[in-house]
Z-matrix of the N, CA and C atoms (Angstrom, degrees):
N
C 1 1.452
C 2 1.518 1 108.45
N 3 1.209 2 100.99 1 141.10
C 4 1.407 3 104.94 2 -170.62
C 5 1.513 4 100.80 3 -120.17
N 6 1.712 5 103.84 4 132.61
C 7 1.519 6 131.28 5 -163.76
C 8 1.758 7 101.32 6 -85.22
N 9 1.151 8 100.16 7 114.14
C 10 1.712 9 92.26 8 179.16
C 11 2.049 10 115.73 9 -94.39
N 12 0.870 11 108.33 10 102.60
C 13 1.507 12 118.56 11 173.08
C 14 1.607 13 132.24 12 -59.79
N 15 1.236 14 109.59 13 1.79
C 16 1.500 15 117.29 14 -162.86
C 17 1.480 16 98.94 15 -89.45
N 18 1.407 17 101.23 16 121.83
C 19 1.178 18 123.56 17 171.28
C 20 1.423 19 108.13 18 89.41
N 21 0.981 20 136.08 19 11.32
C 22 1.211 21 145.76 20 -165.80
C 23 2.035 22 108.02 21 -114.75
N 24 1.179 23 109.53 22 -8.47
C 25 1.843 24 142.76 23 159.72
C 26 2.133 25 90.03 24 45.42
N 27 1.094 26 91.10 25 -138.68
C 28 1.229 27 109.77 26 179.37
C 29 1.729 28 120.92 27 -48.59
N 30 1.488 29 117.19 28 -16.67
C 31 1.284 30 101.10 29 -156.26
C 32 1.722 31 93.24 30 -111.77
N 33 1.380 32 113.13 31 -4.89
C 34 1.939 33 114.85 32 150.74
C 35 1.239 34 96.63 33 -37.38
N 36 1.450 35 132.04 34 -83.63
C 37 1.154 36 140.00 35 -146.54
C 38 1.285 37 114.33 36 -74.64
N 39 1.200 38 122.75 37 -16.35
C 40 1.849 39 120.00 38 162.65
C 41 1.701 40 100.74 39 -74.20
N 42 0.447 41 110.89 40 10.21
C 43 1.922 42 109.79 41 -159.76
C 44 1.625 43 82.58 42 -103.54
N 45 1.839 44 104.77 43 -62.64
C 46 1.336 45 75.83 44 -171.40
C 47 1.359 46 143.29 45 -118.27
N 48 1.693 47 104.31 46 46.29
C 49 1.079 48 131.71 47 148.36
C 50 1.701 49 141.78 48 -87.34
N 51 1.208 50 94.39 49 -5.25
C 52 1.338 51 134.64 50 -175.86
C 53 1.665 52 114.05 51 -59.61
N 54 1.450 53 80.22 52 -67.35
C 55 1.731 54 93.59 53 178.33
C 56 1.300 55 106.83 54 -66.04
N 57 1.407 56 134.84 55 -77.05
C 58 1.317 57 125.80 56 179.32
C 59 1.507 58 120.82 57 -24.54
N 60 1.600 59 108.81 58 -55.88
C 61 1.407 60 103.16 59 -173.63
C 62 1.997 61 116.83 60 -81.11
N 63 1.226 62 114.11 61 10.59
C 64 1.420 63 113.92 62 148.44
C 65 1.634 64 121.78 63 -70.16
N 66 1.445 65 89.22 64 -66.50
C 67 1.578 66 118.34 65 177.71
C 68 1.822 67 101.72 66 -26.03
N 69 1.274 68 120.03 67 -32.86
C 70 1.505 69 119.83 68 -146.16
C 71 1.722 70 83.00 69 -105.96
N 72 1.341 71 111.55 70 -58.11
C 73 1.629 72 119.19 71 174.03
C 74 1.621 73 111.04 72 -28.75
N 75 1.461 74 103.94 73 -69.90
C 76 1.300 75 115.53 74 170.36
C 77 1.569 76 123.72 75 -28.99
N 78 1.320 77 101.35 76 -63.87
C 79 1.396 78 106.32 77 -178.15
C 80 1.377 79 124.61 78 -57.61
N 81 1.885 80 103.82 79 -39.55
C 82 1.203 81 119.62 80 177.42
C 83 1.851 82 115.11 81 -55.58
N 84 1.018 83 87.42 82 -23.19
C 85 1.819 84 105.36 83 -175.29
C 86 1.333 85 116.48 84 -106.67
N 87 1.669 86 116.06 85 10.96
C 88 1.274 87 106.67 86 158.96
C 89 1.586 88 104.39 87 -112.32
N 90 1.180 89 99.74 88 29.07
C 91 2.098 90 92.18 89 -176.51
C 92 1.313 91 120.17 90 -55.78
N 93 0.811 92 144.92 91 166.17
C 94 1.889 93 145.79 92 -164.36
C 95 1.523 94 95.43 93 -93.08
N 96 1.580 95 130.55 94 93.62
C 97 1.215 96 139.40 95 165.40
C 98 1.855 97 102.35 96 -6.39
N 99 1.726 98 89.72 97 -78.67
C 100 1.801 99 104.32 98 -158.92
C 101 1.086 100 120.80 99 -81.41
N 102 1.937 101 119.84 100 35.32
C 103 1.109 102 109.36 101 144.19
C 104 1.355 103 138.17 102 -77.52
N 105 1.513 104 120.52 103 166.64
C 106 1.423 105 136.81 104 -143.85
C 107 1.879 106 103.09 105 -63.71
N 108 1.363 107 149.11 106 132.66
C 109 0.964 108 138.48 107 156.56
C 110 1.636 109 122.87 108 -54.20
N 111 1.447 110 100.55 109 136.24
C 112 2.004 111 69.67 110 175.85
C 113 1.809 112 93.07 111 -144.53
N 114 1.387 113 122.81 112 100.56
C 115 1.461 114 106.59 113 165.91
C 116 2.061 115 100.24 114 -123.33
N 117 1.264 116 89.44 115 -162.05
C 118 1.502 117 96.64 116 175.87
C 119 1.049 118 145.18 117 -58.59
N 120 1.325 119 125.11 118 106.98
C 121 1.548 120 113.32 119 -162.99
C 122 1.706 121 106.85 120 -70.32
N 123 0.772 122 135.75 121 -40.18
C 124 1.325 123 124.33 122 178.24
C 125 2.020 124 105.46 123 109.57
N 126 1.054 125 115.39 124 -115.22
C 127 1.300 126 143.69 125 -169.00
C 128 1.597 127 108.16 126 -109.90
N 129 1.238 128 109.70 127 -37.15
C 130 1.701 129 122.46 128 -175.51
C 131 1.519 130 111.33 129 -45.25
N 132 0.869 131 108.23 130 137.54
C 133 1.646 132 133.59 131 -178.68
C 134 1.856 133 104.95 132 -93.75
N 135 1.346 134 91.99 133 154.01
C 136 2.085 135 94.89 134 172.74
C 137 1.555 136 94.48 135 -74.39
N 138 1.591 137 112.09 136 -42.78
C 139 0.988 138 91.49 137 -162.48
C 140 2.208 139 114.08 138 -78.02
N 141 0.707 140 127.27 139 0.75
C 142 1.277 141 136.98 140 169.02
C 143 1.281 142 117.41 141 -82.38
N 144 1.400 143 118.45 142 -43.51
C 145 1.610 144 130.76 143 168.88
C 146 1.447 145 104.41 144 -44.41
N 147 1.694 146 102.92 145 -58.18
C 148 1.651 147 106.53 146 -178.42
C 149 1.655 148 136.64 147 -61.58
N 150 1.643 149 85.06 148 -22.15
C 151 1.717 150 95.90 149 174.32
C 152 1.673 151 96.10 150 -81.09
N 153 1.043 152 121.17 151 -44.14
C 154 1.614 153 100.41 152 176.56
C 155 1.356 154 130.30 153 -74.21
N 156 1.131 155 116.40 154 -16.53
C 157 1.992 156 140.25 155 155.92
C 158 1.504 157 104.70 156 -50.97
N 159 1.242 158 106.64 157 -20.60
C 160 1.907 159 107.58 158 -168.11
C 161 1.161 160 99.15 159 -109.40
N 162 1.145 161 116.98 160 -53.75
C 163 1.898 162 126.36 161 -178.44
C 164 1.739 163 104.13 162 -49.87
N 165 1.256 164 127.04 163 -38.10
C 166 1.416 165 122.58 164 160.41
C 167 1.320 166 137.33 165 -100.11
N 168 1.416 167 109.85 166 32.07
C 169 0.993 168 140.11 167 166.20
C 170 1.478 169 111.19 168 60.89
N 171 1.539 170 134.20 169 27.60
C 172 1.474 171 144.06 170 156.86
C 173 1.563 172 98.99 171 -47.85
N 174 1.627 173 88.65 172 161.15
C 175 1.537 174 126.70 173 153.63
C 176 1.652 175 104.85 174 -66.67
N 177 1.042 176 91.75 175 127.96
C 178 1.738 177 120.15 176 168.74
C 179 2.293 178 95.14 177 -45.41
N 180 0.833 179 100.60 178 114.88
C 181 1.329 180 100.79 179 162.90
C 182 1.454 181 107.09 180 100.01
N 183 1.383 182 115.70 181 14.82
C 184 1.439 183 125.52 182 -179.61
C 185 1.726 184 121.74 183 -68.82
N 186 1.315 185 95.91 184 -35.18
C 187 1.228 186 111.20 185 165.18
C 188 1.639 187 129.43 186 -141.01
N 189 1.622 188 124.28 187 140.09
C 190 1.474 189 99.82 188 -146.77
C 191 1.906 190 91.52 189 -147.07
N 192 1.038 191 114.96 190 140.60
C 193 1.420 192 125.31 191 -167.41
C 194 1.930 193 105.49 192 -95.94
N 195 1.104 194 122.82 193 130.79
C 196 1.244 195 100.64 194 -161.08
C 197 1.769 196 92.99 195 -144.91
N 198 1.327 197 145.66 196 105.37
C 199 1.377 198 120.97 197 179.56
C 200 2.025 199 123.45 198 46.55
N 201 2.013 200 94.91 199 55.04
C 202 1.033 201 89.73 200 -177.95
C 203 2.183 202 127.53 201 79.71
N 204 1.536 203 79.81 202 -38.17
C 205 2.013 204 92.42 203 -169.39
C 206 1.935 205 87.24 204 -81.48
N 207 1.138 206 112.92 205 146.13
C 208 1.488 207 140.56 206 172.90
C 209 1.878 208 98.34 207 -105.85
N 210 1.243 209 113.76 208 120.28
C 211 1.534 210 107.25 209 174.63
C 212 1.291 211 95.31 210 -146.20
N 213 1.693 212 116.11 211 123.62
C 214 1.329 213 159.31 212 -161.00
C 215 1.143 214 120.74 213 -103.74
N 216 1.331 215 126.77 214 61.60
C 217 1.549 216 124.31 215 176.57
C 218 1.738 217 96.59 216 -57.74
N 219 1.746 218 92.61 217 154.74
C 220 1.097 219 93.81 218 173.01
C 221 1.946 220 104.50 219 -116.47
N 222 1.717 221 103.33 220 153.82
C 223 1.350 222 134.05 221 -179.69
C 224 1.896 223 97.47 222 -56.40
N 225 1.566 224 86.94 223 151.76
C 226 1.857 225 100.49 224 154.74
C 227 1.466 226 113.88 225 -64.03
N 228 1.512 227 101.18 226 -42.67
C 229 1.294 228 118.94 227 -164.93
C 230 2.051 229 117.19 228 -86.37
N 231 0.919 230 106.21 229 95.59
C 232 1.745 231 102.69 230 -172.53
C 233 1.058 232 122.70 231 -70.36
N 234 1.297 233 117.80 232 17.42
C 235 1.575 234 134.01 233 178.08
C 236 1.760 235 92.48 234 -91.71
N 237 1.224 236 104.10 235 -75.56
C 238 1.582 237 109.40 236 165.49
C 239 1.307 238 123.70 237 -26.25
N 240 1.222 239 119.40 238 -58.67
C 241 1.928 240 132.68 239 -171.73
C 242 1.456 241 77.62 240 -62.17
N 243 1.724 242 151.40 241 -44.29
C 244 1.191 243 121.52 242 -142.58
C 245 1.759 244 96.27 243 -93.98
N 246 1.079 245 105.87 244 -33.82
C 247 1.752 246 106.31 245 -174.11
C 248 1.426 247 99.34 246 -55.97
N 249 1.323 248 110.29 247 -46.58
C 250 1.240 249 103.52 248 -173.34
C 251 1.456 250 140.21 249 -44.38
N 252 1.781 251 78.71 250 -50.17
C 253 1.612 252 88.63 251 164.69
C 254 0.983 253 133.61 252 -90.16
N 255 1.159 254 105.40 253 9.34
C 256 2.276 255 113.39 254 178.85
C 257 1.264 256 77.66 255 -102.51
N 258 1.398 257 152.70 256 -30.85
C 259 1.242 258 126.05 257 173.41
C 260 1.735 259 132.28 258 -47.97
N 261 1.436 260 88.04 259 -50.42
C 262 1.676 261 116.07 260 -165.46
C 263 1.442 262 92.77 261 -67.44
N 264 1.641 263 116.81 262 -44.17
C 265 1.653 264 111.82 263 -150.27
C 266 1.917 265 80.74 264 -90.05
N 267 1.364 266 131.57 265 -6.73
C 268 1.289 267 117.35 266 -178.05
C 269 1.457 268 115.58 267 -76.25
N 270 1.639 269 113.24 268 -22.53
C 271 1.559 270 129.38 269 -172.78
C 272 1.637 271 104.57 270 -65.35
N 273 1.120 272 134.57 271 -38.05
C 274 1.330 273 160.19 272 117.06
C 275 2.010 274 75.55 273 130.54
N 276 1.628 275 118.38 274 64.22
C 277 1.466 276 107.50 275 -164.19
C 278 1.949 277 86.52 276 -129.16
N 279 1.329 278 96.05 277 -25.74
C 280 1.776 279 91.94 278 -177.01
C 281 1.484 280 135.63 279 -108.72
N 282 0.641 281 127.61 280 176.14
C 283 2.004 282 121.66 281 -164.32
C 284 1.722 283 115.21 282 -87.04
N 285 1.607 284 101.07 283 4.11
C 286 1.755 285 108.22 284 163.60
C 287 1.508 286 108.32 285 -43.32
N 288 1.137 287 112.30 286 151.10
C 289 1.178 288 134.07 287 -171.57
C 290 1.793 289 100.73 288 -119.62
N 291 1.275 290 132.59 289 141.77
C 292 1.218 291 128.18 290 -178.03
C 293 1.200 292 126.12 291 -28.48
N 294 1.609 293 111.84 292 127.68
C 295 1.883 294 93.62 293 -170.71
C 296 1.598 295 96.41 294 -129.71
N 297 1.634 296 107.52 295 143.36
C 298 1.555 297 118.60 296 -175.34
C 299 1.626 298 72.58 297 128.38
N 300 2.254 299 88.71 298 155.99
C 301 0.846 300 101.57 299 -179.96
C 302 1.575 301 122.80 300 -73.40
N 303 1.533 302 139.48 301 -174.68
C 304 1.350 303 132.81 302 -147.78
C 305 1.257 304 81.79 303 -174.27
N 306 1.373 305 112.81 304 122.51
C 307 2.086 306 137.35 305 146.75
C 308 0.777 307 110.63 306 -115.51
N 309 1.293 308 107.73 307 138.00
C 310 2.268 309 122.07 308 148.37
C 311 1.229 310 97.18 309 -43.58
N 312 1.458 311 87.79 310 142.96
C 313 1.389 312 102.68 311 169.92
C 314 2.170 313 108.91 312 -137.74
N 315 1.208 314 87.45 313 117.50
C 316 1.339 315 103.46 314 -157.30
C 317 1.858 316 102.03 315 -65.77
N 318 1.121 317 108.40 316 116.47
C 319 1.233 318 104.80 317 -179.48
C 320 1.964 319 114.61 318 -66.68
N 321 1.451 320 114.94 319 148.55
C 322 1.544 321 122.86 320 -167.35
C 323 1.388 322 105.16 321 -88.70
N 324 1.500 323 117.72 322 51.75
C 325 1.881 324 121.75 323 159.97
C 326 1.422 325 93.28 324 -61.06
């Protein structure tokens, strides 16, 4: 069957781009939360990773230095996942990006 478009101008073609670009959203938004972090370790040592793995009271092996790569399992506990990472992003040695939550803040024109 053939879809007739006439007169229907510009908004045929949102229609059928539409679906696809949900479809992709969707998926993008079902990713598996508690997979492993993995950016640059920087300078960081295992053994430095581990003194800060202990200082917030993690499981031994929570976070692990591997060829340069830093990979960040995350805790049950989200108190933990956060020390952790105010730890790592405190070393100022790895490719974290600011961590804690973040609002606009509406400027007073």
């Amino acid at each position: 069957m053939r879809h007739n478009y006439i007169g229907l101008g510009k908004h045929a073609m949102k229609s059928q781009f539409m679906c696809p670009l949900i479809a992709i959203l969707t998926l993008a938004g079902c990713a598996e939360p508690n997979t492993p972090i993995k950016i640059n370790a920087g300078d960081l040592t295992q053994v430095q990773v581990d003194a800060i793995v202990e200082h917030c009271g993690a499981a031994a092996g929570l976070v692990s230095v591997q060829d340069a790569l830093l990979t960040i399992n995350r805790s049950s506990e989200l108190a933990v996942t956060g020390c952790v990472l105010d730890a790592l992003y405190a070393t100022g040695e790895t490719s974290l990006t600011t961590v804690g939550n973040q609002r606009y803040e509406a400027s007073n024109r």
